[in-house]
ROSE-4610 file (N, C-alpha, C; in Angstrom, 1 decimal, always signed):
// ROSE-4610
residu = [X/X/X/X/X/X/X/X/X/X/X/X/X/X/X/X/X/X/X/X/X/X/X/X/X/X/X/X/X/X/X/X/X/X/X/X/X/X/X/X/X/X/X/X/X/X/X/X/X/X/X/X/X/X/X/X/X/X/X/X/X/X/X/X/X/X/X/X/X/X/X/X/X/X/X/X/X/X/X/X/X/X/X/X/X/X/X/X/X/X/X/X/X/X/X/X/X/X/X/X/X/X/X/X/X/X/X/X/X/X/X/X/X/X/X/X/X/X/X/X/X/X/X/X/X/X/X/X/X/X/X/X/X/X/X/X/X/X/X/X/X/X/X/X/X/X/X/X/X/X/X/X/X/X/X/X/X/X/X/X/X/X/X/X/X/X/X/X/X/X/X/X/X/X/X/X/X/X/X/X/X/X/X/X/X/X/X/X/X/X/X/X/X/X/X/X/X/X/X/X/X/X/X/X/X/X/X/X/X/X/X/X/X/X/X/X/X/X/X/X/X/X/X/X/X/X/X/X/X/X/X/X/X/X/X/X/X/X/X/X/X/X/X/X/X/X/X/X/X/X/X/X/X/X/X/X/X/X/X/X/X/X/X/X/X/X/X/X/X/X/X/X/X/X/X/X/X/X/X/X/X/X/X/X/X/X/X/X/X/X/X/X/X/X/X/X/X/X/X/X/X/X/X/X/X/X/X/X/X/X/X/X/X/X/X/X/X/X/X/X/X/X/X/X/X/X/X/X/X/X/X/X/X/X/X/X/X/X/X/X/X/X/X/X/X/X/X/X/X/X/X/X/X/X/X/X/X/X/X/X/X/X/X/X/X/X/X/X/X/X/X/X/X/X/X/X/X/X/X/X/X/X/X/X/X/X/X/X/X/X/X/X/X/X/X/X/X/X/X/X/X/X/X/X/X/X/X/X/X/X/X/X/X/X/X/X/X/X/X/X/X/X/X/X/X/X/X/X/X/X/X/X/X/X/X/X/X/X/X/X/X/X/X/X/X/X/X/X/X/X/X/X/X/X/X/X/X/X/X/X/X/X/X/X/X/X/X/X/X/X/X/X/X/X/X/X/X/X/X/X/X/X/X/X/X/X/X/X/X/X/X/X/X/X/X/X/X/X/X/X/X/X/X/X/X/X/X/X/X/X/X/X/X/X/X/X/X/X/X/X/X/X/X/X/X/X/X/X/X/X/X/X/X/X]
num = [1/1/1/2/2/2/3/3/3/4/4/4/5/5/5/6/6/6/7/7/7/8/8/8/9/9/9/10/10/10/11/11/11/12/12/12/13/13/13/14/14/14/15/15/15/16/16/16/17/17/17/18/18/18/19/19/19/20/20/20/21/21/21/22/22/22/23/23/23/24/24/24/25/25/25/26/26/26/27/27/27/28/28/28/29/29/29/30/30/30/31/31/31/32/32/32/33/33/33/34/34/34/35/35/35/36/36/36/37/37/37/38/38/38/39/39/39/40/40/40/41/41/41/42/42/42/43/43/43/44/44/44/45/45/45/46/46/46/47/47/47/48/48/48/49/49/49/50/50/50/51/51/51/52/52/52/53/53/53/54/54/54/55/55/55/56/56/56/57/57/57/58/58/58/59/59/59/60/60/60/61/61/61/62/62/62/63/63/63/64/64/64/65/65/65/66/66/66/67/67/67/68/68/68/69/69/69/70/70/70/71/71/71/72/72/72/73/73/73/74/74/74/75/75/75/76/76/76/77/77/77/78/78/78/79/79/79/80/80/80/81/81/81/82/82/82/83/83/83/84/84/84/85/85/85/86/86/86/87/87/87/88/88/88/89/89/89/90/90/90/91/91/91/92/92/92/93/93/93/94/94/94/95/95/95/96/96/96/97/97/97/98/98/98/99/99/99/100/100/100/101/101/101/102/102/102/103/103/103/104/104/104/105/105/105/106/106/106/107/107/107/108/108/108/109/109/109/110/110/110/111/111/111/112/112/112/113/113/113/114/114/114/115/115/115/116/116/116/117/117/117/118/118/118/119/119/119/120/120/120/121/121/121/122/122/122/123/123/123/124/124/124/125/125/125/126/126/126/127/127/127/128/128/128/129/129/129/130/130/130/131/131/131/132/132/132/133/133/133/134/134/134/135/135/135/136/136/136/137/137/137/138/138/138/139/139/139/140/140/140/141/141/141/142/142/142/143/143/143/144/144/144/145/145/145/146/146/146/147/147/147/148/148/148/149/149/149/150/150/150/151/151/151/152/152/152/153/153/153/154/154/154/155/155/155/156/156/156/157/157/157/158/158/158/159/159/159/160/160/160/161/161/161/162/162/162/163/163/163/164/164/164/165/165/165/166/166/166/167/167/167/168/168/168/169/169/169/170/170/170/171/171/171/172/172/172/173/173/173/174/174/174/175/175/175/176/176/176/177/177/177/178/178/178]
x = [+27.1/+27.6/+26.5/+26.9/+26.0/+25.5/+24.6/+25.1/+25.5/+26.1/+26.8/+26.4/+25.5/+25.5/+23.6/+23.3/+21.9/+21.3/+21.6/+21.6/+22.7/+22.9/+23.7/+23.1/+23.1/+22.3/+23.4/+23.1/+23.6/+23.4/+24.1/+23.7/+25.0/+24.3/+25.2/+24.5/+24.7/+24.0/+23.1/+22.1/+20.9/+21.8/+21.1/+21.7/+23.1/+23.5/+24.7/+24.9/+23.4/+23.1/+23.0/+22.3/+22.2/+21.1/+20.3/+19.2/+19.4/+20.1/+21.0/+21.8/+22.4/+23.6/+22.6/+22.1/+21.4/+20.4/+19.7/+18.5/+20.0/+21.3/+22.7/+23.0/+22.7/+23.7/+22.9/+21.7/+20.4/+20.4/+20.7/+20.0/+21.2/+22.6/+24.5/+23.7/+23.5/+23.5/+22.1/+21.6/+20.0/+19.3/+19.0/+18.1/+17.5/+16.3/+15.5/+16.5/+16.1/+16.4/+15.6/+15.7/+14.3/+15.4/+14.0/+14.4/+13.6/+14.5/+13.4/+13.1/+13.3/+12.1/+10.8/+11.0/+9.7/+8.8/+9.4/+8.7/+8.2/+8.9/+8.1/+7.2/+7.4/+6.2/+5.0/+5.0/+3.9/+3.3/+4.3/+3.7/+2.8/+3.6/+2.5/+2.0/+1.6/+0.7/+1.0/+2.1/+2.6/+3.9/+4.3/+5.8/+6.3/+7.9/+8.3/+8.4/+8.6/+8.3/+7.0/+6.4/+4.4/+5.0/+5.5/+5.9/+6.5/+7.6/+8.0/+7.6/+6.4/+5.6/+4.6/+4.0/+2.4/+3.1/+4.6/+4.4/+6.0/+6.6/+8.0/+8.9/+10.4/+11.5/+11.0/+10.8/+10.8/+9.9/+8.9/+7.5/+8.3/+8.7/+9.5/+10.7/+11.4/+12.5/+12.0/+11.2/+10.5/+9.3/+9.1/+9.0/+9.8/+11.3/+12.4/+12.7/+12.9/+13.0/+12.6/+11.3/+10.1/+10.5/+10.9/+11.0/+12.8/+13.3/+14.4/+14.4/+13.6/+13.2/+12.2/+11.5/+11.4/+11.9/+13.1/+13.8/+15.0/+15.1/+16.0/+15.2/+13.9/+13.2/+12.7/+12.5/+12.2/+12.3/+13.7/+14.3/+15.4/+16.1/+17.1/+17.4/+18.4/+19.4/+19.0/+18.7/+18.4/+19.4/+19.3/+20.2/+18.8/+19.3/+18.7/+19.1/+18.6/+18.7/+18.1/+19.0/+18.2/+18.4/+17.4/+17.7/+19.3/+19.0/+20.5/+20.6/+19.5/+19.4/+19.3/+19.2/+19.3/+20.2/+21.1/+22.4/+22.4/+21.3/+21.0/+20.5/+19.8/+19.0/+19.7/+19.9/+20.4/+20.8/+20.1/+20.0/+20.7/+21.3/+21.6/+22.5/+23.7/+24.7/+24.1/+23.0/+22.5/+21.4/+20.9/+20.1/+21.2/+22.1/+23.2/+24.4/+25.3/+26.6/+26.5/+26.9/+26.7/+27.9/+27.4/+28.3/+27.9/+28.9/+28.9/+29.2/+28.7/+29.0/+29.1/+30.5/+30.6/+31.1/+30.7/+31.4/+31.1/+31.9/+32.2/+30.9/+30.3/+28.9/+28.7/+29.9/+29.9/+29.7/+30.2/+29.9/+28.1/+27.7/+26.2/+26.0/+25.7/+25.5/+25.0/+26.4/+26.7/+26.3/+25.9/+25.3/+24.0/+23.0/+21.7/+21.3/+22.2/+21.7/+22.0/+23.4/+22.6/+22.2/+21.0/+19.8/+19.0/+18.4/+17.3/+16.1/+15.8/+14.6/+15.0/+16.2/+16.9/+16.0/+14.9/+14.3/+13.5/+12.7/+12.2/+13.0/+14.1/+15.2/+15.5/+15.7/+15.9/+14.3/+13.4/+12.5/+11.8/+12.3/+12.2/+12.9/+13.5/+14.9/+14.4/+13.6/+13.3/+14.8/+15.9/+16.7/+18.0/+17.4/+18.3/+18.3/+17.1/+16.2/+17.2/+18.2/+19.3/+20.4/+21.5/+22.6/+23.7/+23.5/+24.7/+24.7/+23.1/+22.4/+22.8/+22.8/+22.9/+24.2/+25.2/+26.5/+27.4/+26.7/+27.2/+26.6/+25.4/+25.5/+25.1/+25.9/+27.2/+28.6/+29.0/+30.0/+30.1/+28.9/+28.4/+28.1/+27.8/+27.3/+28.5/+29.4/+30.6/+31.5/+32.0/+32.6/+31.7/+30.3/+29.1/+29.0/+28.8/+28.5/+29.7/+30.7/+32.2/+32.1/+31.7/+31.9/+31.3/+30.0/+28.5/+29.2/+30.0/+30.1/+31.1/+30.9/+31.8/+32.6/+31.8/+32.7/+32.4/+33.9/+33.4/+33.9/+33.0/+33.1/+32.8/+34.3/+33.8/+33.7/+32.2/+31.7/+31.5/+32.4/+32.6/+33.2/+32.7/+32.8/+32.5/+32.3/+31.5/+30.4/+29.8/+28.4/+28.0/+26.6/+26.5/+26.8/+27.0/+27.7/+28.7/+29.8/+30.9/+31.0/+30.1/+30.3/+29.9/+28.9/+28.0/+29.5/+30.1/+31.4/+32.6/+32.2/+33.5/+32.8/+31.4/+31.3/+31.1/+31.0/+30.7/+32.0/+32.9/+34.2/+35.2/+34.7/+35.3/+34.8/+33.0/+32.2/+32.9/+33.3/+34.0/+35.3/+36.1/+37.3/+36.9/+36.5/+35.9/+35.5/+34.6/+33.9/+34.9/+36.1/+37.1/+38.2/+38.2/+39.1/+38.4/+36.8/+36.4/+35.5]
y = [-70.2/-69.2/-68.9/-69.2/-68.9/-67.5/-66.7/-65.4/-65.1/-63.8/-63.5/-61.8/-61.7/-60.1/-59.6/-58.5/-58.2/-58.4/-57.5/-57.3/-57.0/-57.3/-56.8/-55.8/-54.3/-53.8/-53.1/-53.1/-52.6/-51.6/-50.9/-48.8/-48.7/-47.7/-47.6/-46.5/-46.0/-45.5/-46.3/-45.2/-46.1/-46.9/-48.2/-49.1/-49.7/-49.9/-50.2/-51.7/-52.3/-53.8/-54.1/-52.9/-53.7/-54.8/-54.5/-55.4/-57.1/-57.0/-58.1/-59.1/-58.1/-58.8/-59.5/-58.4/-59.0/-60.2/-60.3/-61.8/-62.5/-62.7/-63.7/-64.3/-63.0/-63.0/-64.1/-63.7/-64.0/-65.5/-66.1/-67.3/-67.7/-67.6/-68.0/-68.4/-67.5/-67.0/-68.3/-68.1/-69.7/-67.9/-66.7/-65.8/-65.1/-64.4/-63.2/-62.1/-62.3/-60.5/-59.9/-58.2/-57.5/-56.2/-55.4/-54.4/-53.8/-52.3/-51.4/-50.4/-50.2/-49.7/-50.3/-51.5/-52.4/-52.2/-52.2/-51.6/-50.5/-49.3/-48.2/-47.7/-48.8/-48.9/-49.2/-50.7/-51.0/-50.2/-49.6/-48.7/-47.2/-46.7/-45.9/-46.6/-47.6/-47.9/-47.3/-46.8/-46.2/-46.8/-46.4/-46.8/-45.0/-45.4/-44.7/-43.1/-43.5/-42.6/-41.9/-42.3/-41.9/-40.9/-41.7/-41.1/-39.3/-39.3/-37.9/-37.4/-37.5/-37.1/-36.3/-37.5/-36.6/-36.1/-36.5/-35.9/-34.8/-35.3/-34.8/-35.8/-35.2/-35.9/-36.2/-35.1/-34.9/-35.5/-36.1/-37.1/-38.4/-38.4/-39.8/-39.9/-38.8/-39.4/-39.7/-38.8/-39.1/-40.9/-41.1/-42.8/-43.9/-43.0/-43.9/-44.0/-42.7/-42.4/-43.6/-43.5/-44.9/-45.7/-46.3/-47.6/-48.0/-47.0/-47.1/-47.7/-46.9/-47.0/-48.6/-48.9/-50.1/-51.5/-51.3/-52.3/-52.3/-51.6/-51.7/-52.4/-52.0/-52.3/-53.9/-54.0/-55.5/-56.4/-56.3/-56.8/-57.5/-58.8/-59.4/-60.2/-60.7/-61.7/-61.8/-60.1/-60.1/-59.6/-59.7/-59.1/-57.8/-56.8/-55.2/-54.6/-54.9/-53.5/-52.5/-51.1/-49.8/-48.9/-47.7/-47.0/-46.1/-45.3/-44.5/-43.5/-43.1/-41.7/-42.7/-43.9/-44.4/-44.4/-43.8/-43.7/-42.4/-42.1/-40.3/-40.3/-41.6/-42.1/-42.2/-41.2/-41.4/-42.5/-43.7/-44.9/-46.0/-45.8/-46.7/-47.6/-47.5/-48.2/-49.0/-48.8/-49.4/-50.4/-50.5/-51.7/-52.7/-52.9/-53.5/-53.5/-54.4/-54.0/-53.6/-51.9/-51.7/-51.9/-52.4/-52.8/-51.8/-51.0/-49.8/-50.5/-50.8/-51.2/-50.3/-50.1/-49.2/-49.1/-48.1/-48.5/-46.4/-47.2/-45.2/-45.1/-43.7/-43.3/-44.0/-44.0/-44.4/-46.4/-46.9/-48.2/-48.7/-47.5/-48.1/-47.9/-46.6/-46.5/-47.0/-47.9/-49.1/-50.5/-50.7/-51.8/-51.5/-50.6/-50.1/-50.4/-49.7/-49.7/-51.4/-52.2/-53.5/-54.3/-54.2/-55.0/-55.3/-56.6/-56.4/-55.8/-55.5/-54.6/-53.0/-52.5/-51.1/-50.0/-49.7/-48.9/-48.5/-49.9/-49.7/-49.5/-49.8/-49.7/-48.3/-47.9/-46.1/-44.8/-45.5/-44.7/-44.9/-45.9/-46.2/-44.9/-44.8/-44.4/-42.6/-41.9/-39.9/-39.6/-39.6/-39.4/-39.6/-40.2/-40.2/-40.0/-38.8/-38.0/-37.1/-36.7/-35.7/-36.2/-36.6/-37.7/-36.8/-35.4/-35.0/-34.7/-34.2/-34.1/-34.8/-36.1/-37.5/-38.0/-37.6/-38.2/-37.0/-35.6/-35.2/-35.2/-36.1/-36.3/-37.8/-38.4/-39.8/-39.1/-38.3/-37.9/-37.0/-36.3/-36.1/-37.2/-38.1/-39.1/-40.3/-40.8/-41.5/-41.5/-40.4/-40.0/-40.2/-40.2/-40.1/-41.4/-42.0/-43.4/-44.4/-44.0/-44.9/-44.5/-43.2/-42.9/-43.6/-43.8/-44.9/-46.5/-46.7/-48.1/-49.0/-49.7/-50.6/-51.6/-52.0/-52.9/-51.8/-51.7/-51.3/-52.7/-52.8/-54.0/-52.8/-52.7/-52.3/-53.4/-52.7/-54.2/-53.7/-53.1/-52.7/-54.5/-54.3/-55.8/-56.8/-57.1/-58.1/-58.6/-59.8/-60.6/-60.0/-60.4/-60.6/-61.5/-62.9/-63.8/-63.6/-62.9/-62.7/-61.5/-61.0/-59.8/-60.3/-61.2/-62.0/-62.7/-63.2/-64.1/-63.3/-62.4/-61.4/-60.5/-60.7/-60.0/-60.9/-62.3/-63.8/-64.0/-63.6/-63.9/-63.0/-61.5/-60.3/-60.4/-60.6/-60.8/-62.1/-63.2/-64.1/-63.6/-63.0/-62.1/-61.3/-60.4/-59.3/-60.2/-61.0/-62.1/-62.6/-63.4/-63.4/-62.7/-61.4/-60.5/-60.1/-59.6/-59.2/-59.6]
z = [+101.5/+102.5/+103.4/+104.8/+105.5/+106.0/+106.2/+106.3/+108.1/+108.2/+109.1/+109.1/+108.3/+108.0/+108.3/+108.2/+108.6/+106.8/+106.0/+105.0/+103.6/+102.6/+101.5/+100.9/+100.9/+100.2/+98.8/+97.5/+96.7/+96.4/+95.9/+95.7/+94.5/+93.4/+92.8/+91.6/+90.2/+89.3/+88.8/+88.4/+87.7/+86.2/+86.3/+84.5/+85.5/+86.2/+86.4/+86.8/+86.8/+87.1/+88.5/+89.4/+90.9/+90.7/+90.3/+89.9/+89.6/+88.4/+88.1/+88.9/+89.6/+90.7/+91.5/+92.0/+93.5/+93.0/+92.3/+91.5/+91.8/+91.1/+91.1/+92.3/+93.0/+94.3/+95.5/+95.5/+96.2/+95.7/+94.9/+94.4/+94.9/+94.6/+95.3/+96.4/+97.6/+99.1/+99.4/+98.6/+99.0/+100.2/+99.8/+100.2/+99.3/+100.0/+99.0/+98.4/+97.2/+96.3/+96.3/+96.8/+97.0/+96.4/+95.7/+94.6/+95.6/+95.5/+96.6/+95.3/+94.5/+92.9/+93.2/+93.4/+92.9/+94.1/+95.3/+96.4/+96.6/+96.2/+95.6/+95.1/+94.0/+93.0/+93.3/+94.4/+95.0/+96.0/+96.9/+97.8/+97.0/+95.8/+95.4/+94.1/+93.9/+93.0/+91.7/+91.4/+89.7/+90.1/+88.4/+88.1/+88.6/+88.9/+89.4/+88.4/+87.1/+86.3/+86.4/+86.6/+86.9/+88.2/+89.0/+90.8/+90.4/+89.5/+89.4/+88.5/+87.4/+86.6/+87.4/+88.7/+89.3/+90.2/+91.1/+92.2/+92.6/+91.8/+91.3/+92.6/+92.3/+92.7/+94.4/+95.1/+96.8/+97.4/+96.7/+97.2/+97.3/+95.7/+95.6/+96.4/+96.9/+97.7/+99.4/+99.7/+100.8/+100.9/+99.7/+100.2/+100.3/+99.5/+99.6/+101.1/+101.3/+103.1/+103.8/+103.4/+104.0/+104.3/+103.2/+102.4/+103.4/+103.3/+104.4/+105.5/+106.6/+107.5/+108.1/+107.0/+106.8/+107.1/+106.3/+105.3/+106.5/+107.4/+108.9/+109.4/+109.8/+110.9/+110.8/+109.6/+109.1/+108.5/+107.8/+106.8/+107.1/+107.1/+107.8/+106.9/+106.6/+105.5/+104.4/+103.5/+102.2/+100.8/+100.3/+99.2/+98.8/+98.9/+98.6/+97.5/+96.3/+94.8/+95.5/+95.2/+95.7/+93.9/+94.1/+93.4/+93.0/+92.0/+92.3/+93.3/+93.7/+94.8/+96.2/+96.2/+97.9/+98.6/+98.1/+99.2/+100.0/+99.5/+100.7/+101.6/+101.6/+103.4/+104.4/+105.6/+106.3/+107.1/+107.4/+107.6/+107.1/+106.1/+105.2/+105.8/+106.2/+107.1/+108.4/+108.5/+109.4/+109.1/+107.6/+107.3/+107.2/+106.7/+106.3/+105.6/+105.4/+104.1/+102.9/+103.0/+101.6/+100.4/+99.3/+98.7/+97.2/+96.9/+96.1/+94.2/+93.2/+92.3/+91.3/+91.0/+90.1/+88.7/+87.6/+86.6/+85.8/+84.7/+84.5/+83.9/+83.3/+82.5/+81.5/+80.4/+79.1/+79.0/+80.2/+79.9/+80.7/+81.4/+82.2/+80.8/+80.1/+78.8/+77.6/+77.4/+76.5/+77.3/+78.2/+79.4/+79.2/+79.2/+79.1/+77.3/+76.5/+75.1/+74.3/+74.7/+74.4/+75.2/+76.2/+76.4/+75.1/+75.7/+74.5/+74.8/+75.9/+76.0/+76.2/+75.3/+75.6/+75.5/+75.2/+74.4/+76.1/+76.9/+77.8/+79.1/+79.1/+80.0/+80.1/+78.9/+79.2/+79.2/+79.2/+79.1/+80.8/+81.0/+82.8/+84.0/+83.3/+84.0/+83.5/+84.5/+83.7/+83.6/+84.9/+84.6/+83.7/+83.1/+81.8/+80.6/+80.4/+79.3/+79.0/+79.7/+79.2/+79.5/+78.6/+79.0/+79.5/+79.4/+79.1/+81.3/+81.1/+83.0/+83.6/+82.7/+83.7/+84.0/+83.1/+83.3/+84.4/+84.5/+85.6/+87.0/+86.7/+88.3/+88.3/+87.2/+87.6/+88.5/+87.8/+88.5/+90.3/+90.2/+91.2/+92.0/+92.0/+92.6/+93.2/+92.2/+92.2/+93.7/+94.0/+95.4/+96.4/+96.4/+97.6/+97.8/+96.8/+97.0/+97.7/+97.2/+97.4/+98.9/+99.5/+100.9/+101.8/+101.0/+101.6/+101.8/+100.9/+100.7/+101.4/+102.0/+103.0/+102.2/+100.7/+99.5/+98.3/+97.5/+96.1/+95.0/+94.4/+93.3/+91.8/+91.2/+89.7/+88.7/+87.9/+87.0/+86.0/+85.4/+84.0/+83.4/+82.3/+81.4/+82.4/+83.2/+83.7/+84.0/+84.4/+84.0/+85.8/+86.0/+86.9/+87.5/+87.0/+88.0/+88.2/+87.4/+87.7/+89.6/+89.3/+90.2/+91.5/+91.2/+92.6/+93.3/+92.4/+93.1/+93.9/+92.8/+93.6/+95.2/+95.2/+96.4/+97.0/+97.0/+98.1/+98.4/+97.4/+97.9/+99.2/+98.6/+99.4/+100.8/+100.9/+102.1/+102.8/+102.7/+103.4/+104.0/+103.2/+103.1/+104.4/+104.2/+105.5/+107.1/+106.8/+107.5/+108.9/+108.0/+108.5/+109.1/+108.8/+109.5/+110.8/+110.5/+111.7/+112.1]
């Protein structure tokens, strides 16, 4: 597929496999997968967990901000993993097509706990030190995001290849209408 778009950026709950998709999707597409976690990370030199340990949530959302502003300004024919809180950047619709991947609490959940590396998957993730915290603002979050999102792809029981096909397929779909 050739692209026709600036960016694909993915947004969705933390554990929900943006990460996954996008490495799938990126490799489909013959472009870069870029994790904007991992860019965070590098820009402040800690894991993100370290980030709202030394500096709390508002430092950290403020280099997401950044990292936003950025990823417009410089970033062209990429597939984009974002965190779960990236959909608050004002900017967002204007790095590129967002595509919203969704699935209910209980299956990121059961998606997170069998990995094989589950133990570090959830100790990554502060927000998810209180499940009961976390699954209400999954639901908090669910309607904001769908609002953000120009594709929703739900990937409950499915692979990430599965999901990469279904958004190469929908993006052609769209492509062609407009």
């Amino acid at each position: 597929m050739r692209q026709t778009y600036k960016n694909i950026i993915l947004i969705g709950f933390m554990g929900v496999g943006k990460g996954s998709v996008a490495r799938v999707l990126a490799r489909k597409m013959g472009v870069f997968a870029i994790d904007g976690d991992d860019l965070i990370e590098s820009f402040a030199n800690k894991k993100i967990k370290k980030i709202f340990e030394d500096d709390g949530e508002a430092e950290f959302r403020k280099i997401e901000k950044n990292l936003a502003k950025f990823l417009e300004k410089s970033v062209n024919g990429a597939v984009i993993s974002t965190g779960g809180g990236f959909y608050k950047v004002k900017n967002l619709n204007k790095i590129g097509t967002v595509i919203y991947l969704k699935s209910n609490f209980d299956k990121i959940i059961e998606r997170i706990k069998s990995a094989p590396n589950a133990d570090k998957k959830l100790a990554k993730r502060p927000l998810l030190s209180d499940l009961n915290k976390a699954k209400a603002l999954h639901k908090e979050r669910d309607e904001a995001y769908a609002k953000k999102a120009d594709l929703i792809i739900n990937v409950e029981d499915k692979t990430p290849q599965q999901v990469a096909a279904k958004i190469i397929k929908l993006l052609n779909r769209k492509h062609l209408k407009g």
